[in-house]
C-alpha positions as CSV (number, residue, x, y, z in Angstrom):
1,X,0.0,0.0,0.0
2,X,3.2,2.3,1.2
3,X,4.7,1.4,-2.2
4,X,1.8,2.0,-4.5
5,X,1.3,5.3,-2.9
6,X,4.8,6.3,-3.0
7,X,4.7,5.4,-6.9
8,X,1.6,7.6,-7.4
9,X,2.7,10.7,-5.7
10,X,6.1,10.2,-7.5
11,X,3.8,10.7,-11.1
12,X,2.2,13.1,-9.4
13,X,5.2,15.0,-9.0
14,X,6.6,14.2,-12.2
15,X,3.3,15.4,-14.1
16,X,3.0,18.6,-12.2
17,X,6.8,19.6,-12.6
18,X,6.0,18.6,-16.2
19,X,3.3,21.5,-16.3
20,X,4.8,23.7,-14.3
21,X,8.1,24.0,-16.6
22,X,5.5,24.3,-19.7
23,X,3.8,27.3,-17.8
24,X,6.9,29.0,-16.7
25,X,8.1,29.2,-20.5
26,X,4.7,30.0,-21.1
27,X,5.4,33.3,-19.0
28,X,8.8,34.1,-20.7
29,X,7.5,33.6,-24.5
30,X,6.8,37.0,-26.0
31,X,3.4,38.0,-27.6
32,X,1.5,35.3,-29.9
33,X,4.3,32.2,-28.9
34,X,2.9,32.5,-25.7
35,X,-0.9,31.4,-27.6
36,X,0.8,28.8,-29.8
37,X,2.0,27.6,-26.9
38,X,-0.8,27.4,-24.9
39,X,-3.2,25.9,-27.8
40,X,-0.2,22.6,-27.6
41,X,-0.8,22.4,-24.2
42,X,-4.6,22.5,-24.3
43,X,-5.4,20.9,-27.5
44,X,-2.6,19.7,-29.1
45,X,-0.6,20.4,-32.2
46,X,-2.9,22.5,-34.9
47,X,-3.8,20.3,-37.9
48,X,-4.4,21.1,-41.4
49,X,-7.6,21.4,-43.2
50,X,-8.2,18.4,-46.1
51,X,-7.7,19.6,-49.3
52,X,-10.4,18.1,-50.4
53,X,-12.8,19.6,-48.2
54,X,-10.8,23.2,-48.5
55,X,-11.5,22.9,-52.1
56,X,-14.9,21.3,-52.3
57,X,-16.3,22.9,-49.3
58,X,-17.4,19.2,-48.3
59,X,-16.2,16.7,-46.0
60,X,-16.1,12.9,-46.2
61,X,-17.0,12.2,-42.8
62,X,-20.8,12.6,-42.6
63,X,-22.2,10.0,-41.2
64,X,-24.7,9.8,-43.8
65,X,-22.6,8.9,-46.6
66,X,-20.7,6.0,-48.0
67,X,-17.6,6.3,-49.6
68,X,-15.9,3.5,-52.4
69,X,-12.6,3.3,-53.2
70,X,-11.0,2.3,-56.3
71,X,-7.6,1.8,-58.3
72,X,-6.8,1.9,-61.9
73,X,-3.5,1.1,-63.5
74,X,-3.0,-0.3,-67.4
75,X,-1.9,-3.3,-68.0
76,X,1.3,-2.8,-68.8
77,X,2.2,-1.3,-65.2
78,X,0.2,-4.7,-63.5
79,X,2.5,-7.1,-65.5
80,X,5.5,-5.6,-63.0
81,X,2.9,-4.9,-60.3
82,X,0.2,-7.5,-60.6
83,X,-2.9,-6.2,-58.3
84,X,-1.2,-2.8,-57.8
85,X,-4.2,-0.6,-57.8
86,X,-6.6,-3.0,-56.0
87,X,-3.8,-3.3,-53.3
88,X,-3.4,0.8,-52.9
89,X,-7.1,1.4,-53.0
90,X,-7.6,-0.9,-50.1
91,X,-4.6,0.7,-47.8
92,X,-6.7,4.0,-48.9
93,X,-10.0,2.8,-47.8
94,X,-8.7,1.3,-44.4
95,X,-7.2,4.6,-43.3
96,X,-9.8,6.3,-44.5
97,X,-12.2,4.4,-42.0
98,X,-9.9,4.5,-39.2
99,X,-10.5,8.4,-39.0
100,X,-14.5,7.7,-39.3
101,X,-15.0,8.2,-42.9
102,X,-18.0,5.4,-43.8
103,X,-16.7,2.9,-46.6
104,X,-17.7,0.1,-49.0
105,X,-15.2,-2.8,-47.9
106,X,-12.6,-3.2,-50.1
107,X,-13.5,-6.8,-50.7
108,X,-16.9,-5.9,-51.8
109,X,-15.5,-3.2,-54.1
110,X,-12.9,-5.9,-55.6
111,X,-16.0,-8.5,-56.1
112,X,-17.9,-5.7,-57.9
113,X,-15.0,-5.2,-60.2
114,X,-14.8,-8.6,-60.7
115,X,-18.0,-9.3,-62.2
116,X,-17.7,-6.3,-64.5
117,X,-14.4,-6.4,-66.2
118,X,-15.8,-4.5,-68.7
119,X,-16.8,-0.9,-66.4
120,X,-15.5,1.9,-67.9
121,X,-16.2,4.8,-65.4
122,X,-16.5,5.6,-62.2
123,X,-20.1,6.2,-61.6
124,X,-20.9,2.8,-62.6
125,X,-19.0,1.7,-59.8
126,X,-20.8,3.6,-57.4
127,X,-24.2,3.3,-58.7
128,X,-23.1,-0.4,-58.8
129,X,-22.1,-0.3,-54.9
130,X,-24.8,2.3,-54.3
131,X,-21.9,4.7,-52.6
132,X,-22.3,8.5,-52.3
133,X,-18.7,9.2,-53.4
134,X,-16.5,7.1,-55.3
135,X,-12.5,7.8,-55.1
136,X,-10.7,6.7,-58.0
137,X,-6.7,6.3,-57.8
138,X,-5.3,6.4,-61.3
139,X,-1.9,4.8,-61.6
140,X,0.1,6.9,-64.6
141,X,3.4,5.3,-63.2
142,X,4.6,3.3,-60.2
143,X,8.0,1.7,-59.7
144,X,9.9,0.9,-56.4
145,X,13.9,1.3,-57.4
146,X,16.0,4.7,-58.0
147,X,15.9,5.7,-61.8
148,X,18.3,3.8,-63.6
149,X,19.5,1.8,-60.5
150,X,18.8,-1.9,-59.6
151,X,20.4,-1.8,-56.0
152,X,18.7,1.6,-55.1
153,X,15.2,1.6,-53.3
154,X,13.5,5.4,-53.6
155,X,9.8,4.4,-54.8
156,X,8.1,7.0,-57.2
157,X,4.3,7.2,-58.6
158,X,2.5,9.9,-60.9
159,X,-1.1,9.6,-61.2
160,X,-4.1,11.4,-60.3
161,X,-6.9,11.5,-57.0
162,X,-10.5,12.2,-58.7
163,X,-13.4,12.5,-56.8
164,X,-17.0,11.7,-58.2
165,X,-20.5,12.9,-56.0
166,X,-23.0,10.2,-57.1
167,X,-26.4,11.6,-58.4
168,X,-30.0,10.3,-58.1
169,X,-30.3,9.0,-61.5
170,X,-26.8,7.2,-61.4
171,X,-24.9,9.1,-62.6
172,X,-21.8,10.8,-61.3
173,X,-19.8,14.5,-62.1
174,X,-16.3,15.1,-61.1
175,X,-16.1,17.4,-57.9
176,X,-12.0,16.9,-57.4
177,X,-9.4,15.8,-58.9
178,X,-5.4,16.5,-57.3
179,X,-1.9,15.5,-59.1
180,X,-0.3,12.6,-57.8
181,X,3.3,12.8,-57.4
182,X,5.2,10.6,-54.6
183,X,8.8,9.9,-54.3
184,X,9.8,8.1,-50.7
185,X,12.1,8.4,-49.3
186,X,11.9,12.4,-50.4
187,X,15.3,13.1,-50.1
188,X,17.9,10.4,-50.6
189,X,17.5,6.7,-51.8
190,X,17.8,3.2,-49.8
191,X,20.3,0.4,-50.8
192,X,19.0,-2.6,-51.4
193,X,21.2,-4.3,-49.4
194,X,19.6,-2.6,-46.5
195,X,16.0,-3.9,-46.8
196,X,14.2,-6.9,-48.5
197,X,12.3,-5.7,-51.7
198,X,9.1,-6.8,-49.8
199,X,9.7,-4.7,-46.7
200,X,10.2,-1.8,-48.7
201,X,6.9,-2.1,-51.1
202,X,5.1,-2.5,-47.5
203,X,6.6,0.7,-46.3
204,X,6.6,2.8,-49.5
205,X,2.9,1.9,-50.0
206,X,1.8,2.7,-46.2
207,X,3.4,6.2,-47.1
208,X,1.5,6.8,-50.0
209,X,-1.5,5.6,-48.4
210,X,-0.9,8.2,-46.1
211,X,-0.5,10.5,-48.7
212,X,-3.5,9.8,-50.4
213,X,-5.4,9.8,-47.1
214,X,-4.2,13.2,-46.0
215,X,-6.3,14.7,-49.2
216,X,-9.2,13.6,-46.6
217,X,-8.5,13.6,-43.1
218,X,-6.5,15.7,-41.6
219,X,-2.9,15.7,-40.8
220,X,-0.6,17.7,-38.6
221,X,2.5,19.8,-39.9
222,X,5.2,17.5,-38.8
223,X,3.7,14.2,-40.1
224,X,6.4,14.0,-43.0
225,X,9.7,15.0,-40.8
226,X,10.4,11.1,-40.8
227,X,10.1,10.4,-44.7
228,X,13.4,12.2,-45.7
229,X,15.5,8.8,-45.8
C-alpha cells in the first residue's frame, strides 16, 4: 500500500513539474508564442484542413454517406505490379475508415470489379455499390527502385486522385481531382542491401497511403519529418 502510494505521488510529481516547466516558458515567451504555446498544451498540435474539403467545401465524414474506393492502372504497369491498384485502394480505404469516414469494404468493391471487367467509369462503380462518393486512384506510373538503378530503393508514382459525387439518377460529375506525385524516401534513396524488396513495397505503399489519405482527413504539420530517408 506504502509502495503504490509512494509510486503515485512520485507521477504526481513528475506530471505537475511537467506543467509547471510548460507554464513557466509560457510566462517568458513573447506575444502570440505565448498562444501557440498554450493551444499545444490544451489541444494539441494545430492540424491542417483536407484539401479536399478546402476545395470542395465538403467533407467525407458525414455520417450519412458511404464512400468506395477504387484503383486503376493499365496493363502494362500490372505485368510488373500485378494487383497494384486493388492493393493501394484498399490501404486507402482502411485509413480512410480509421478516421471515421463510412466505406464500402474493399473486398466488396474488388467482387464488384470482378464481375464487371468490362466498367469503364467511375459512376458505374458507385451506382453499382450504391456509394455516395467514389475515389478513383489512377496509376500513370509506379515503380519501387532509384531511376536507372537496380540496388537503389527510392519508390516514385504519378497519377491522379479524382473524386465523383453520385447523383440520383446514377450518374456521377467530377467534384476533385489532385496531381499525384510521390517519391519516398523524399530526399535520398535506400540500398537494397539494407531492406528486403518486400519490406520496402510494405513501407513505401503505407506512405502513399498516407499521402492519399491526407487529401481527406487531416494531418498535422510535422507528419512527413520522418520520410526524408
Amino acid at each position: 500500500m506504502n509502495n503504490d502510494s509512494t509510486r503515485l505521488s512520485g507521477g504526481v510529481r513528475r506530471t505537475v513539474s511537467r506543467i509547471a516547466g510548460l507554464l513557466l516558458l509560457l510566462v517568458c515567451l513573447p506575444g502570440c508564442g505565448q498562444f501557440v504555446l498554450l493551444s499545444y498544451i490544451l489541444g494539441g498540435p494545430p492540424s491542417i484542413e483536407p484539401d479536399f474539403d478546402a476545395q470542395t467545401g465538403k467533407g467525407l465524414d458525414r455520417r450519412d454517406i458511404t464512400v468506395a474506393v477504387i484503383g486503376y492502372a493499365d496493363t502494362d504497369m500490372k505485368v510488373r505490379n500485378p494487383k497494384i491498384d486493388a492493393e493501394i485502394a484498399s490501404l486507402v480505404a482502411y485509413r480512410l475508415a480509421a478516421n471515421k469516414i463510412n466505406i464500402v469494404h474493399p473486398d466488396t468493391v474488388h467482387a464488384w470489379l470482378d464481375e464487371h471487367p468490362d466498367w469503364e467509369k467511375p459512376a458505374e462503380v458507385g451506382q453499382g455499390l450504391k456509394a455516395d462518393y467514389v475515389i478513383e486512384i489512377e496509376l500513370l506510373s509506379f515503380d519501387l527502385y532509384e531511376e536507372h538503378s537496380a540496388s537503389l530503393f527510392r519508390g516514385r508514382t504519378e497519377g491522379y486522385v479524382n473524386v465523383y459525387e453520385m447523383k440520383d439518377d446514377g450518374s456521377g460529375d467530377q467534384i476533385y481531382s489532385k496531381d499525384l506525385n510521390f517519391v519516398f524516401p523524399t530526399e535520398v534513396p535506400r540500398s537494397t542491401y539494407d531492406q528486403h524488396p518486400s519490406q520496402f513495397k510494405r513501407e513505401y505503399l503505407t506512405r502513399l497511403s498516407e499521402l492519399i489519405g491526407w487529401l481527406f482527413i487531416p494531418r498535422y504539420s510535422g507528419d512527413k519529418m520522418h520520410w526524408a530517408t
